[in-house]
Structure formats: structure tokens, C-alpha cells
N, C-alpha and C positions, 0 to 999 in steps of 0.2 A: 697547186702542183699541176703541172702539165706532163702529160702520161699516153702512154698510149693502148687500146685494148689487150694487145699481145705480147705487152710487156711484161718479162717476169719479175726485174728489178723495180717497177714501178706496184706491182700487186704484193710485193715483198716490204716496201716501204709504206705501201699507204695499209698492211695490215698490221702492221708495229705501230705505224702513230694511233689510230685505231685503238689498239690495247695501251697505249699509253694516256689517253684520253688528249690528243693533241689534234685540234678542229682543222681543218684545211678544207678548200676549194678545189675541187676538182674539174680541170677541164680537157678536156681527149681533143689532141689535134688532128685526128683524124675525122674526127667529128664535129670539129669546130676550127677549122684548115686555115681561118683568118688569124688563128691565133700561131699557127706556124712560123710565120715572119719572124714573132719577137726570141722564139725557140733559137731560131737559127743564128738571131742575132749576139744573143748570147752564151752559144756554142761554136763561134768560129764557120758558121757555115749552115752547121750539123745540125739535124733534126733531132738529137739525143733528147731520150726521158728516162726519168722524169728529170722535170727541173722544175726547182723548187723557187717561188718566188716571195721573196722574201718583207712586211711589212713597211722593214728602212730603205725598198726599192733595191735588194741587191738581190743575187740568185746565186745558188748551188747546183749542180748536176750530180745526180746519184749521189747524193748525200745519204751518210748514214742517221741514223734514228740521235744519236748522239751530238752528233752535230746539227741535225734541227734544232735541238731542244736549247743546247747551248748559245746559237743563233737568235733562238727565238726571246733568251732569257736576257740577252745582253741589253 
């Protein structure tokens, strides 16, 4: 999941998967700014987080907790 420190929807998502017992990776592109590029490339532009990157190579933006899980079970 790519996120960024000041993000609310990103602290709101990673503390439900969290309580869901669902493992993810976390990497702050503000603190790891090489990772920016692929953010942007998969938001049209935009910097948006989080965005969730997905095992079969696809990505979500502000996905809910539900939609991970169902993502993640397919």
C-alpha cells in the first residue's frame, strides 16, 4: 500500500486491515519519492493514497476494507 504520513484515508485503511488480520506493505512516498512515478502512473497523473497494489499486478485507490479482502480472495 502506498500512503502518505498525512493521510487520513490512508491511517483509516491500514488500521482496519490491521484489525482484520490482513498483512500488507507499506511504503510512504514521501519518504520513498522514487516510488511516486508508479503512484502517479496509476492515478491519471495524481499522487492519490493510498493505493493499494495488488498481488495479480493490478491497483485500487482508496479502496475500502471490503474490497481488499474480496480482491485479495479472488
Amino acid at each position: 500500500m502506498f500512503t502518505t504520513s498525512w493521510c487520513g484515508y490512508c491511517r483509516r485503511l491500514k488500521s482496519q486491515l490491521d484489525r482484520d488480520g490482513v498483512h500488507f506493505t507499506e511504503v510512504d512516498i514521501e519518504a520513498h519519492p522514487e516510488h511516486a512515478d508508479w503512484v502517479e502512473s496509476v492515478n491519471g497523473g495524481n499522487r492519490t493514497v493510498p493505493t493499494v497494489l495488488f498481488p495479480d499486478g493490478s491497483a485500487a485507490t482508496n479502496p475500502s476494507l471490503v474490497e481488499v479482502r474480496a480482491r485479495l480472495s479472488a
